[in-house]
TIRO-2110 file (N, C-alpha, C; in Angstrom, 1 decimal):
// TIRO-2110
18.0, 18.6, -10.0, N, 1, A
17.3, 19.8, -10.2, CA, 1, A
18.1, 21.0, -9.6, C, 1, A
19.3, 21.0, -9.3, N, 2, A
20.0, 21.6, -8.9, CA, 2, A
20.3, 22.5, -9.4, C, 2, A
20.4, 23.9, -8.9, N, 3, A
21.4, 25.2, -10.1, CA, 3, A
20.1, 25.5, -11.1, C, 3, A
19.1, 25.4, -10.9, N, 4, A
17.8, 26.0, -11.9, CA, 4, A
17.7, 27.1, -11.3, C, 4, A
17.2, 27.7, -12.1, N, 5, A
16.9, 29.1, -12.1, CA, 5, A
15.5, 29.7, -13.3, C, 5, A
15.3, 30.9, -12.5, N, 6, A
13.7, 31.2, -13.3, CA, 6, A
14.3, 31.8, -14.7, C, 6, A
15.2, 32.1, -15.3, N, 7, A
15.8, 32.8, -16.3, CA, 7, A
15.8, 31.2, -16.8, C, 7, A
16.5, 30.7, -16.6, N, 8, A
16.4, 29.9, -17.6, CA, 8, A
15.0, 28.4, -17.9, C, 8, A
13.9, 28.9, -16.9, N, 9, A
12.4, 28.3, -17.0, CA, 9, A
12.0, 29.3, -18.2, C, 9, A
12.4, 30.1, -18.4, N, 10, A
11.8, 31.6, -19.3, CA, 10, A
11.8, 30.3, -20.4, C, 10, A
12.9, 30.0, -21.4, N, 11, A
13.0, 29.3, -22.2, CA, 11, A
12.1, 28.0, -22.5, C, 11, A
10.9, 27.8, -21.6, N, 12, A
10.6, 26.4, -21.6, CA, 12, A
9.7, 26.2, -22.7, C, 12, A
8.9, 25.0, -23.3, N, 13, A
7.7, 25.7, -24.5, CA, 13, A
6.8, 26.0, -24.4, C, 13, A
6.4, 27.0, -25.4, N, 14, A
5.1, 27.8, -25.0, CA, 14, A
3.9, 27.1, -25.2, C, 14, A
4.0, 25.8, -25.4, N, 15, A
2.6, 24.9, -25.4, CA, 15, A
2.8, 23.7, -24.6, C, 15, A
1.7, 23.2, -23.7, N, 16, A
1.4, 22.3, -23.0, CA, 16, A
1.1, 21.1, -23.4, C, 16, A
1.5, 19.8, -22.6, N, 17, A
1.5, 18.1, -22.8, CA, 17, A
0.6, 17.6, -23.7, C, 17, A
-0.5, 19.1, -24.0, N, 18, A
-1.3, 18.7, -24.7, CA, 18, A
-1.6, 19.6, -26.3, C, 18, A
-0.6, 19.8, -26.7, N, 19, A
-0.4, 21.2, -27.5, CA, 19, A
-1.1, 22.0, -27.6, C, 19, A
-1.7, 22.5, -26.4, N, 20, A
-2.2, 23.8, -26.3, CA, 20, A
-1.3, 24.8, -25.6, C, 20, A
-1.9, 26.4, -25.9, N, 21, A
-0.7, 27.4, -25.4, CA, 21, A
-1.0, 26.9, -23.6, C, 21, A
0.2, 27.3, -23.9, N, 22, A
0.5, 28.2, -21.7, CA, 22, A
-0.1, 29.1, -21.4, C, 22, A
-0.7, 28.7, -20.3, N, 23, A
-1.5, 30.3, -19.5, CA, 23, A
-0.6, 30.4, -18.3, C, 23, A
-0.7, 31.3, -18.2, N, 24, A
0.3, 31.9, -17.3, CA, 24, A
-0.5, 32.1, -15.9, C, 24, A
-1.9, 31.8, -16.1, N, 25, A
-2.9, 31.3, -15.0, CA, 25, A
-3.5, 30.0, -14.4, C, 25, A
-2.6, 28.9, -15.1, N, 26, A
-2.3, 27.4, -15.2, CA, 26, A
-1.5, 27.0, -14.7, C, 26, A
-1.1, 26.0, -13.6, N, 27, A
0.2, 25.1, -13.3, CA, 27, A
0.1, 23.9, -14.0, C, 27, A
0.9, 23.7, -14.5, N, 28, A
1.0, 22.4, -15.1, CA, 28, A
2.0, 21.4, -14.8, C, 28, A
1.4, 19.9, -14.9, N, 29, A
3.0, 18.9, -14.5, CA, 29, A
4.0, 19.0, -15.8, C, 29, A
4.9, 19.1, -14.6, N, 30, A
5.9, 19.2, -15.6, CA, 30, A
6.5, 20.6, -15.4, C, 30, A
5.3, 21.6, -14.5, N, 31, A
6.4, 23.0, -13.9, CA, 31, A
7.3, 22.7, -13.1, C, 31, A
8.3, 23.5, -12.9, N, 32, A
9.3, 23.9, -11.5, CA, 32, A
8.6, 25.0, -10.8, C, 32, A
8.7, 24.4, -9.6, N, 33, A
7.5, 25.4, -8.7, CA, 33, A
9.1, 25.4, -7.3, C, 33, A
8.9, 26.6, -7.0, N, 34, A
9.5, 27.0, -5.7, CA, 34, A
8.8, 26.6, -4.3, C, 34, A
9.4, 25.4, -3.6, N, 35, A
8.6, 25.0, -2.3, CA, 35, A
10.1, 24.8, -1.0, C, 35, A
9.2, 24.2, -0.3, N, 36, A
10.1, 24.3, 0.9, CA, 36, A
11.3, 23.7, 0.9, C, 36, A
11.3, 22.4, -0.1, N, 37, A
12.7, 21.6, -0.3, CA, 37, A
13.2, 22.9, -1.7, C, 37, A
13.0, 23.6, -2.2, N, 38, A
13.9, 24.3, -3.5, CA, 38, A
13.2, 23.8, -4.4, C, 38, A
13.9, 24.4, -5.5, N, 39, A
13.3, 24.8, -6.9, CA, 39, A
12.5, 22.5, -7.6, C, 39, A
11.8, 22.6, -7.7, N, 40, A
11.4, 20.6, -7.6, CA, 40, A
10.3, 21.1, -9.0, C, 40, A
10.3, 19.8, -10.0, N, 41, A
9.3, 19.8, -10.8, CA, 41, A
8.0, 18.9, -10.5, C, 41, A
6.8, 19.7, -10.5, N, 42, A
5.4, 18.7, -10.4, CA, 42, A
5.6, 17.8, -11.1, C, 42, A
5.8, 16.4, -10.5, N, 43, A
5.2, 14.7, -11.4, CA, 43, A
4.0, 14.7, -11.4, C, 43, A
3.1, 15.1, -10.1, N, 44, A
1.2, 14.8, -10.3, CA, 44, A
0.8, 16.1, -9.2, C, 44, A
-0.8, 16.1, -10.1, N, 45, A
-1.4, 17.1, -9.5, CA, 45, A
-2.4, 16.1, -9.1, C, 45, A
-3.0, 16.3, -7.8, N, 46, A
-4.5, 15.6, -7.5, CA, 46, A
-5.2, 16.6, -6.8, C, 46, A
-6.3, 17.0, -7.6, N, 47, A
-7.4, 17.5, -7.2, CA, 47, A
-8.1, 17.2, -5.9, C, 47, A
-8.6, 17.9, -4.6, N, 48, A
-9.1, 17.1, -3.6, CA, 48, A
-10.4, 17.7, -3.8, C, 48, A
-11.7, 17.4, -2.5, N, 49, A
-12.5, 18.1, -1.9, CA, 49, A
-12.6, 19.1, -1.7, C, 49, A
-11.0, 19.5, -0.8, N, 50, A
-10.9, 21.0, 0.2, CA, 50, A
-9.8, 20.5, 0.3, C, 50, A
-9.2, 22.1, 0.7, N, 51, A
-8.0, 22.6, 1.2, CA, 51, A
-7.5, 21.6, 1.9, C, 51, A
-6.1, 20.9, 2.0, N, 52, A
-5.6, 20.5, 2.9, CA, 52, A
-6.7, 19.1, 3.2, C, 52, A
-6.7, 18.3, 2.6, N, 53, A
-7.2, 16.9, 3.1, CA, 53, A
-6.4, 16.0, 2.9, C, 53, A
-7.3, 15.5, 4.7, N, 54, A
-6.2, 14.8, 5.1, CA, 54, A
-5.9, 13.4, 4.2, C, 54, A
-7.0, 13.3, 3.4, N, 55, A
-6.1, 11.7, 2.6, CA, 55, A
-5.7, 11.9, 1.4, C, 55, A
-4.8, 11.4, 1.0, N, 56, A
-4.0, 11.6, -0.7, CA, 56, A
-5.3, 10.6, -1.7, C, 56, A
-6.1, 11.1, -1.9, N, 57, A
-6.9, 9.9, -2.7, CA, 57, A
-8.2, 11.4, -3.7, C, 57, A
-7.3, 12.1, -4.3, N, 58, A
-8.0, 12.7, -5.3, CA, 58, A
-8.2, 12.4, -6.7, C, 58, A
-8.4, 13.3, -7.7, N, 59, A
-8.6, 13.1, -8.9, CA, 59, A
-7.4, 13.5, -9.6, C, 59, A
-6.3, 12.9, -10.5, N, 60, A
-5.4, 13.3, -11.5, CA, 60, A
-5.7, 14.1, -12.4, C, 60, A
-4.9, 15.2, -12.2, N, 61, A
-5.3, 16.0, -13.6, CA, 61, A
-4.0, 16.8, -13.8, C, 61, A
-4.1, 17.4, -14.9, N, 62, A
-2.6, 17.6, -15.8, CA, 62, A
-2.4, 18.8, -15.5, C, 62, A
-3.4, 19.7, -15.3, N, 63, A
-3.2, 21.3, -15.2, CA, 63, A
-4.5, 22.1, -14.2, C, 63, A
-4.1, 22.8, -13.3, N, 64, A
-5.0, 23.5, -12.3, CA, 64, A
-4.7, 24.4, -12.4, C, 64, A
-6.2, 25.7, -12.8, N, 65, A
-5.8, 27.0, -12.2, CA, 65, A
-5.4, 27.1, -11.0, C, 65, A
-4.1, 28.1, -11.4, N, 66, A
-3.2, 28.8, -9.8, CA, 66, A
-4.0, 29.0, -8.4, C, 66, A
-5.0, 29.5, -9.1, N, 67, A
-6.2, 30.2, -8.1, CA, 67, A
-6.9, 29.0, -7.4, C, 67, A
-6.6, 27.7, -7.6, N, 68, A
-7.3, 26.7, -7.1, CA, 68, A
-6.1, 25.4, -6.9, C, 68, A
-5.0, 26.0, -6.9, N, 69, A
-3.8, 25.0, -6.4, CA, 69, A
-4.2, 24.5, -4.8, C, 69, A
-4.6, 25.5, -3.8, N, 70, A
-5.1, 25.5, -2.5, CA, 70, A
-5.9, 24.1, -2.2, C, 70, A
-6.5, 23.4, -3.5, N, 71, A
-7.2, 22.1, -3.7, CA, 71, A
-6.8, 21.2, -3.9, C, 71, A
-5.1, 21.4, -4.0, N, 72, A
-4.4, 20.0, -4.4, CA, 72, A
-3.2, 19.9, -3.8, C, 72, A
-2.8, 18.1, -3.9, N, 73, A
-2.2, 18.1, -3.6, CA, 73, A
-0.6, 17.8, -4.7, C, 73, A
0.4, 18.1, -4.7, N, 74, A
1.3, 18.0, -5.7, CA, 74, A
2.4, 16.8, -5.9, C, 74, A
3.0, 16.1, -6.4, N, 75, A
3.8, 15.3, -6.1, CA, 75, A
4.8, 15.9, -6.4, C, 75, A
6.4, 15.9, -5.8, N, 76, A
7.5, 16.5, -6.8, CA, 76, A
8.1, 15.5, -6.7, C, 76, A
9.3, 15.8, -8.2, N, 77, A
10.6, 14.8, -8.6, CA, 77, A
11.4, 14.3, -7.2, C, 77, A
11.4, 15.2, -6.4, N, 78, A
12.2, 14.7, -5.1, CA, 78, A
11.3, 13.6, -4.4, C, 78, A
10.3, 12.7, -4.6, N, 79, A
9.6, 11.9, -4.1, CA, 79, A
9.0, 12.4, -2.7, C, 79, A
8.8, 13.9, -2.6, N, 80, A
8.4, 15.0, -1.0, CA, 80, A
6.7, 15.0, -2.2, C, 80, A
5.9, 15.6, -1.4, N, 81, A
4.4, 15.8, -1.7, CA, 81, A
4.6, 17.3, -0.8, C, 81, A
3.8, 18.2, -1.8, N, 82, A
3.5, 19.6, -0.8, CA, 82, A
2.5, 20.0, -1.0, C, 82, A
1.4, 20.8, -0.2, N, 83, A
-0.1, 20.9, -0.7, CA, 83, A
-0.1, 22.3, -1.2, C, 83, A
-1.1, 22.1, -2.0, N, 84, A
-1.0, 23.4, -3.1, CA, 84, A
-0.5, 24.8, -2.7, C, 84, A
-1.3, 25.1, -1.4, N, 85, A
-0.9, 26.7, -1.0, CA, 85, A
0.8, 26.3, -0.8, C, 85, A
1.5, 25.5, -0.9, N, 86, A
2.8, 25.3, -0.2, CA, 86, A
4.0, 25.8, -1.9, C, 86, A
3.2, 26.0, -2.8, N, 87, A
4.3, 26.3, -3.9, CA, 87, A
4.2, 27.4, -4.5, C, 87, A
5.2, 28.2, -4.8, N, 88, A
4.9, 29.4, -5.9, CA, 88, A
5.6, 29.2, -6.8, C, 88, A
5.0, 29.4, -7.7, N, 89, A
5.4, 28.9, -9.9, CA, 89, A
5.8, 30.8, -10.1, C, 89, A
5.9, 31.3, -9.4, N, 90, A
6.1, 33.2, -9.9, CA, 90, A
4.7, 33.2, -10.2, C, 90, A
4.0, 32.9, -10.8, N, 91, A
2.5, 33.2, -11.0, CA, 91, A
1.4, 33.4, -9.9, C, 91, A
1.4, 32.9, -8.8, N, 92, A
0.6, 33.1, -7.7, CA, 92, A
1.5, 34.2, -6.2, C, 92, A
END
């Protein structure tokens, strides 16, 4: 994942794993989201309870409004986990 850049995310497709469009108010797996280890693509999103809980045992799901990332927790390609408030996609 090295040497990415948001210029060239610009180019990515404008429809989701599920051929529906992209919202630009949507994270989806399969984004590059900016976190503490550098630019990493979402492998899983899991839905919790609340903010920040403490056990990894949520619901899988493919795409979370931005506005409710704060509920999940993320897996990235680097095999690191970061919890939702911990990434910015440019969108949030």
């Amino acid at each position: 994942m090295d040497n990415l850049n948001w210029n060239e995310l610009e180019e990515e497709a404008k429809y989701d794993a599920d051929g529906e469009v992209r919202h630009d108010n949507i994270t989806y797996v399969g984004d590059v989201v900016e976190t503490k280890y550098g630019l990493c693509k979402i492998k899983k999103i899991e839905i919790m309870p609340e903010p920040r809980h403490s056990s990894k045992c949520g619901i899988n799901v493919n795409k979370m409004f931005t506005s409710l990332l704060n509920y999940c927790i993320i897996d990235l390609d680097n095999n690191h986990f970061v919890y939702g408030d911990e990434v910015n996609n440019g969108n949030n």
